[in-house]
N, C-alpha and C positions, 0 to 999 in steps of 0.2 A: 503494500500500500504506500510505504513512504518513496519507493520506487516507482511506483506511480505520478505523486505527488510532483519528485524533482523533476523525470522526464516531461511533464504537462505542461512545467513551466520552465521548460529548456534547462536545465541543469545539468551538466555530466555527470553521472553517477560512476564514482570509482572503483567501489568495493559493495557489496549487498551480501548477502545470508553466503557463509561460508563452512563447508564441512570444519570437523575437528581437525584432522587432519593440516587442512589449508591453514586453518586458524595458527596453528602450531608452526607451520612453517616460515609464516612471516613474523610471529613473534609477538600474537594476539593475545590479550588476556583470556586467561581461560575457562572465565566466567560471560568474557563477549556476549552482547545481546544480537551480534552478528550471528553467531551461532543458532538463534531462534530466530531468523530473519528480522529482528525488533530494531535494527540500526542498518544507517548507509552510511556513504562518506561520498561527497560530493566534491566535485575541483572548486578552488578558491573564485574562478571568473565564472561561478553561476551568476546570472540573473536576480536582483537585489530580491523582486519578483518573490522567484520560488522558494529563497530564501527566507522570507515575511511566511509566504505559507504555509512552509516545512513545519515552522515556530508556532503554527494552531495548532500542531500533530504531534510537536516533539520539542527534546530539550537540541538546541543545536548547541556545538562547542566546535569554538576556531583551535582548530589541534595544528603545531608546529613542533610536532617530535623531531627528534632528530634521528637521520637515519629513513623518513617519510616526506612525499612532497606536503605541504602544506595543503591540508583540506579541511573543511566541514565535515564532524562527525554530526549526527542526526539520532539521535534514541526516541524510539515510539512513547509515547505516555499510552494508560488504559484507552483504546478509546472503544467509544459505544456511540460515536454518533455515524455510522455507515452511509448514514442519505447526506451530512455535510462534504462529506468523499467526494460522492458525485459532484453536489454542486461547485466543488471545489475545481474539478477536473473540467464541467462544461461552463467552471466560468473561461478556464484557461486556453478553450476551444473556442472560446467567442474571443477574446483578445489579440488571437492567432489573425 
């Protein structure tokens, strides 16, 4: 969904739901909410846009580890509103 979200409103999404494995091999914590597809990591030249949006959905954090390029992490909060989803998605169809 939050891969959703970034692609809608132009964003390159970097990273999304990643086996154990993968997880481990870059160096992921290994509690990741990437692991339950609950987080993305988006390139830093998203769209101010999709970024505002992300931020109804999620916690975002400007991550500049070292050793990674510089991105947007994104973690899902609960959500329960699925028909905000959409209208989220065909506002960003009508913008296009």
């Amino acid at each position: 969904m939050l891969y959703a979200i970034a692609r809608a409103f132009g964003a390159r999404v970097t990273s999304g739901r990643r086996s154990a494995g993968d997880n481990a091999a870059i160096g992921g914590n290994p509690s990741s909410k990437h692991l339950t597809g609950d987080a993305i990591d988006i390139a830093r030249d998203a769209p101010e846009i999709a970024v505002s949006m992300l931020r109804l959905f999620g916690k975002v954090y400007d991550e500049q580890k070292t050793g990674t390029a510089p991105h947007f992490h994104v973690e899902a909060h609960a959500l329960t509103l699925p028909l905000l989803i959409g209208a989220v998605i065909g506002t960003a169809r009508l913008l296009k």
